[in-house]
DORO-655154 format. One record per residue (C-alpha): x, y, z. Coordinates in steps of 0.5 Angstrom, whole numbers, plus 500, padded with zeros to 3 digits. Each point is the difference from the previous one (the first is absolute). Last residue first. Example, Ala and Ser with C-alpha at 12.3 -4.5 7.8 and 13.67 -1.06 7.14 Angstrom:
527498514498493502
This chain:
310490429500496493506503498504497506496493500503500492506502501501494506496495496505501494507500506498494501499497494495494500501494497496500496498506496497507502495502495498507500493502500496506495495494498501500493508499503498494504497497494506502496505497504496493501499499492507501500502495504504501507496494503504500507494504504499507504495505498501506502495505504499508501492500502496503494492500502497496506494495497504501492506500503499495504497495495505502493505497505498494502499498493508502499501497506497493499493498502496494500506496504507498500502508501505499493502509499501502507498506502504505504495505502502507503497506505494495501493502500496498508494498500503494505493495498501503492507500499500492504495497495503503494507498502497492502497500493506502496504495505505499506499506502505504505500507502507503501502507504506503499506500504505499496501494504493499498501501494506494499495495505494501496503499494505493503493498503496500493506497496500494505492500501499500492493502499502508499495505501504505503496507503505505502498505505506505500500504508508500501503498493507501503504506497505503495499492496506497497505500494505496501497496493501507497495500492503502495495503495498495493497506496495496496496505493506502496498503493498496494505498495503495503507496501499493499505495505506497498503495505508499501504495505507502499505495504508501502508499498501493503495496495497504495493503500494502496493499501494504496493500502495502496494504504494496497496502507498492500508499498503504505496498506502494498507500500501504506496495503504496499507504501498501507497492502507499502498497507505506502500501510508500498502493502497498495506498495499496495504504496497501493494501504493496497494500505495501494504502492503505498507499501499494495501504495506504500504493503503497494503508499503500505497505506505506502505499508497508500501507497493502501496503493493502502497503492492503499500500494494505497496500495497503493508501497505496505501506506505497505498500507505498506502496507507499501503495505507500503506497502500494505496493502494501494496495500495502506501508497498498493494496503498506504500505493496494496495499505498507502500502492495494499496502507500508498498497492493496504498506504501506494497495496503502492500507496506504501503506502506503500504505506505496501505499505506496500499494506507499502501494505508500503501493503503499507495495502497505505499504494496497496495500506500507501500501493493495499495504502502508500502498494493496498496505503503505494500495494493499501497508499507501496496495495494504499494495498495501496496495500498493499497496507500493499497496504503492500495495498503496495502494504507500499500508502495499506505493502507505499497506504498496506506496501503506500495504504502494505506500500501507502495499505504495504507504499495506503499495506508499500501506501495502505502495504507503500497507502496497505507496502503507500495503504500495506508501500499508500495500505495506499493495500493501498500503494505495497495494502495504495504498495502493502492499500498504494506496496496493503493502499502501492504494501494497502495502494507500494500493502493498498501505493505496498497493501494503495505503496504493500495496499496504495506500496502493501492498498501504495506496497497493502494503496504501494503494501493495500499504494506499497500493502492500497502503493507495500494495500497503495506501496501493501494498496499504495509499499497493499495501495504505497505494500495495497498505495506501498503492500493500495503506496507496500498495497496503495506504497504493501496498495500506496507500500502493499494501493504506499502497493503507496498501493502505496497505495505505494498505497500504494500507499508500498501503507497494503494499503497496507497494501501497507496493501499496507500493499496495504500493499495495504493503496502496493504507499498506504502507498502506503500508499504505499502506494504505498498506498499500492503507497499497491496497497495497504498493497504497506496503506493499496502492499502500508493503502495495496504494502498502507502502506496503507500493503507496497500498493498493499505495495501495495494500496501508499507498498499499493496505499504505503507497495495502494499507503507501501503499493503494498507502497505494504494495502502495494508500503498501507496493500492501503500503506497496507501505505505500506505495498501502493500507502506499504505498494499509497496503496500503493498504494492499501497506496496506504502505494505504504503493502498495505506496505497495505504498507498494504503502506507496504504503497506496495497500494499507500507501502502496494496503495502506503508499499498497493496507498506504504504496495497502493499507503507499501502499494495504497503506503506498498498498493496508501507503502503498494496503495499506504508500500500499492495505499503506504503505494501505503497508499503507504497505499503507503496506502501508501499503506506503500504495505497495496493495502502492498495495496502493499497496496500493501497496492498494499498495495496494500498502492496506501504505505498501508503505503504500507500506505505504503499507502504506504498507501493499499496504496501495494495495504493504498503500493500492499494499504497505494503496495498493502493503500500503493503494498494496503500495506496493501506496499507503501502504493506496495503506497502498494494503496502506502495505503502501507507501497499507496495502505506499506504504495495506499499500506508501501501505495503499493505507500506494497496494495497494503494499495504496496501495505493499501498494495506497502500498507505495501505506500496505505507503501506496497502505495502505506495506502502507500496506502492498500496506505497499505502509503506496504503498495499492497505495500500493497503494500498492499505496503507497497502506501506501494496505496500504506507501500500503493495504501504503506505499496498504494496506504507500504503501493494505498501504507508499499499504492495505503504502505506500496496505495498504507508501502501503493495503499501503507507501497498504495495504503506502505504503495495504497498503506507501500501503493493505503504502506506501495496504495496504505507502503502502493492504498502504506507502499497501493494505503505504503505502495494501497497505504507502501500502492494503500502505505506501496495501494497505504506504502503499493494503496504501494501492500494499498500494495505497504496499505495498497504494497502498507494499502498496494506496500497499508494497499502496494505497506494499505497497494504495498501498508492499501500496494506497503496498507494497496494504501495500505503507504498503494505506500500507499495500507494505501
């Protein structure tokens, strides 16, 4: 328990203090005859006011500095009040309305100069007012002068929905014309600072210059409106006349504009009803709909004729104000020329009628010369593949018959130049079925290594007899095209490469493009211009001119072509000195690889003669007949000859013999054709080894042989294909 209260002043502490230690010091005098005790008490005393000394200066010094913290606080206050007084002060010389209110909305201070023109509310503006209560306050002066249709309470609450922005300034309308801008800004501590300005002279001002130049923009649109071309009327909100323009006077029959200005719509109808006669589709009826709709009208359209000789097109349409404006355009000029140009239409697709069935006819006349070419040039081709046919199997079998190197040679040079002859043929062939739509297409599979690979052993001797380098990367894709018809596009651009290009080397590769493969031959050759890229495609065209290598430049057409019936994209890049790369896209199936394409030897020959082979040929070309017998029997094999179907039925039942093996030509001239002929023989016979020969390699014709488990083999006949064959068949 404490002597001292703590709650009292520090000399009423110090009185008792010392009251405490009289008392102390009169008890032990009283009891002097206990000296050891009263000496004890003395030092407890002794003590006591050692500590009621300290605790006296710390509670002086505490006083002290209350004092001085009293001090400082006093001239606080008094700069507070003077800074108060400034501030005050300094407001007061605003030429603005101010106030500002804290951050909890409420009145602080405000200068004499805020809300002064509303006198009825500037008691009411007292510090602690809140801001809604402020906003209530001038909603309901009478000073305050409210947009039409809108109340004080809704005035109030847009006023309140915008005092959450950070920064606002918005005009007030006063009774009397007057205005005021007000001005309202967030502080830093979420308090509000208002800021009120007397704007009425500046508003004033603005509306004379407004008016001004409202007054010459109205003179400005008179003159323009003046100087148009239309008649323009102009009709207010309420469908009354409030002006027009010069060219109206002339287009319609109006009264004077300064007795018509004010009349309504309707009024001026009636008046122009005798005048005019609306368009099909429109009538007076429709147009005074249009002008009696208050507000959202769409533009409208229409003609009117006056007198029957003059025709004008009308155009109404609203103005913001919800009027509208209707003008008047003369198309009499156009209308005419409208039906001038109509006739001269009708005349010219009359005309174009005409010429388009004479053109009809020229079309027809040159499609019919084009099939007419097509069926000339495949007819004339399969005419020379017959005695070329004969004339290869002649020279062949000669080398058969002979062991002299000089005879061989020459045989082997006839050989070449028959095979040049045939090369020229298929090519002429290739491009008259593919301009004719008729080529046979056979899309499959087809694995490119099967191609690639006869084509080197093909073409590298020959590459390299000019000195080139010819690679060809190998590959193991597979992609979705006509494995023959591919073999001769990349046969062609690979022997073109190595006839244009004099030194260096020719590569052959295949990139993955997505869903496709590009198939790339680069070469390093003399390069093509640009101005010559699409010419080189084109019959018979060599950029050189040179023939003297056996070229008709009948390669890259076919390769176009076949290209495009296939839709493989062809591609051609090239420069000039530095090379060429000529590129086809090809599809890459999703199916597995059904066409091997194997190499097959031209050197190679039969291990043995064909002693003891009967072979019945039934071919009604005597040439190609003989040039047959000659070759088999050279190999000798025996030959049976007819010339026709009936004539080889005729002669297997006199002889009652079957043959070991049928040649039979497709086109026998008579009843009867092979594949006829064979389906005959084996049904009176049984199945007897047979081919079917012919210069026709279509589609229809491959499958037919194929329905009937027979190979074709094609004009001009391949030796070495004939030779396998009579091997097999024996």
């Amino acid at each position: 328990m404490s002597l001292i209260n703590p709650s009292d002043s520090v000399e009423r502490q110090n009185e008792k203090l010392i009251q405490i230690t009289r008392s102390l010091m009169r008890r032990v005098e009283q009891k002097s005859e206990q000296s050891g005790l009263a000496y004890a008490q003395f030092e407890r005393a002794a003590l006591l006011e050692a500590k009621v000394r300290e605790r006296t200066l710390d509670l002086e010094r505490t006083l002290d500095l209350l004092q001085d913290s009293n001090a400082r606080l006093a001239e606080a206050n008094l700069e507070t009040e003077a800074a108060r007084a400034n501030l005050t002060e300094a407001i007061e010389t605003i030429s603005e309305g101010f106030a500002l209110f804290d951050q909890e909305d409420e009145l602080v201070l405000s200068n004499s100069r805020f809300c002064r023109d509303l006198l009825d509310i500037t008691g009411g503006l007292v510090a602690g007012l809140k801001f809604a209560d402020y906003v209530d306050l001038i909603s309901s002066s009478k000073f305050l002068a409210l947009p039409e249709n809108e109340t004080g309470h809704e005035w109030a609450k847009r006023r309140m929905e915008r005092h959450g922005d950070n920064h606002v300034v918005f005009n007030v309308s006063l009774i009397w014309d007057r205005w005021l801008q007000v001005s309202e800004h967030r502080t830093s501590r979420g308090g509000t600072v208002i800021l009120q300005t007397d704007v009425t002279d500046i508003i004033r001002l603005e509306r004379l210059e407004r008016d001004k130049i409202r007054d010459q923009q109205a003179q400005l649109l008179g003159a323009t409106l003046d100087h148009l071309n239309q008649g323009v009327c102009i009709f207010d909100r309420n469908q009354k006349l409030v002006g027009w323009n010069k060219k109206m006077d002339s287009l319609l029959d109006l009264p004077a504009q300064s007795s018509a200005l004010g009349l309504s719509f309707s009024v001026l109808l009636n008046r122009l009803e005798d005048q005019i006669e609306f368009s099909p589709g429109f009538d007076a009826e429709r147009l005074t709909r249009w002008t009696n709709t208050n507000t959202g009208r769409k533009p409208i359209a229409f003609e009117v004729t006056r007198d029957t000789a003059r025709t004008l097109s009308v155009f109404a349409q609203e103005m913001p104000d919800h009027g509208f404006v209707i003008s008047f355009t003369d198309v009499t000029a156009e209308r005419e020329a409208g039906r001038a140009l109509f006739e001269m239409n009708e005349m010219l697709e009359k005309r174009v009628e005409e010429r388009t069935q004479e053109l009809g006819v020229a079309l027809a006349e040159a499609e019919r010369a084009n099939a007419s070419k097509s069926r000339f040039v495949a007819a004339a081709s399969h005419d020379l593949l017959q005695p070329l046919s004969a004339a290869k199997l002649f020279v062949s079998s000669l080398s058969d018959r002979t062991a002299e190197a000089d005879v061989l040679g020459v045989i082997g040079k006839a050989e070449t130049a028959l095979a040049g002859v045939e090369q020229i043929i298929e090519a002429l062939l290739d491009i008259s079925r593919l301009d004719s739509g008729k080529a046979a297409f056979e899309v499959q599979p087809v694995q490119l290594s099967a191609i690639l690979g006869p084509l080197r052993d093909e073409l590298e001797p020959v590459a390299a007899a000019k000195g080139l380098d010819l690679r060809i990367v190998e590959t193991s894709l597979t992609v979705k095209s006509d494995p023959g018809y591919l073999r001769r596009i990349i046969q062609n651009l690979i022997s073109n490469a190595i006839r244009y290009t004099d030194n260096g080397k020719i590569l052959v590769g295949m990139r993955r493009n997505g869903s496709s493969a590009r198939i790339e031959v680069w070469d390093t050759g003399k390069g093509i211009a640009e101005k010559d890229q699409t010419a080189i495609f084109g019959e018979f065209k060599r950029l050189d001119g040179d023939m003297a290598d056996g070229g008709l430049g009948l390669g890259l057409a076919i390769v176009e072509r076949a290209c495009a019936s296939l839709g493989h994209p062809l591609g051609l890049w090239s420069m000039p000195g530095s090379g060429s790369c000529f590129s086809l896209n090809v599809p890459i199936p999703k199916g597995e690889l059904r066409y091997e394409n194997k190499p097959v030897d031209p050197a190679e020959k039969a291990d043995h003669l064909l002693s003891g082979l009967i072979v019945l040929l039934v071919e009604n070309d005597p040439q190609l007949a003989n040039a047959i017998s000659v070759m088999i029997e050279g190999w000798q094999g025996q030959v049976i000859h007819a010339h026709s179907g009936e004539e080889a039925l005729e002669l297997l039942s006199e002889i009652q013999l079957i043959p070991d093996a049928l040649l039979l030509d497709y086109q026998l001239g008579g009843g009867i054709d092979g594949l006829t002929l064979y389906r005959e023989i084996v049904a009176a016979y049984g199945s007897v080894p047979a081919r079917l020969i012919s210069a026709d390699r279509s589609r229809s014709l491959r499958k037919a042989c194929s329905d009937l488990k027979m190979d074709l083999i094609a004009k001009p006949i391949d030796r070495e294909k004939l030779q396998k064959f009579l091997n097999a068949a024996r």
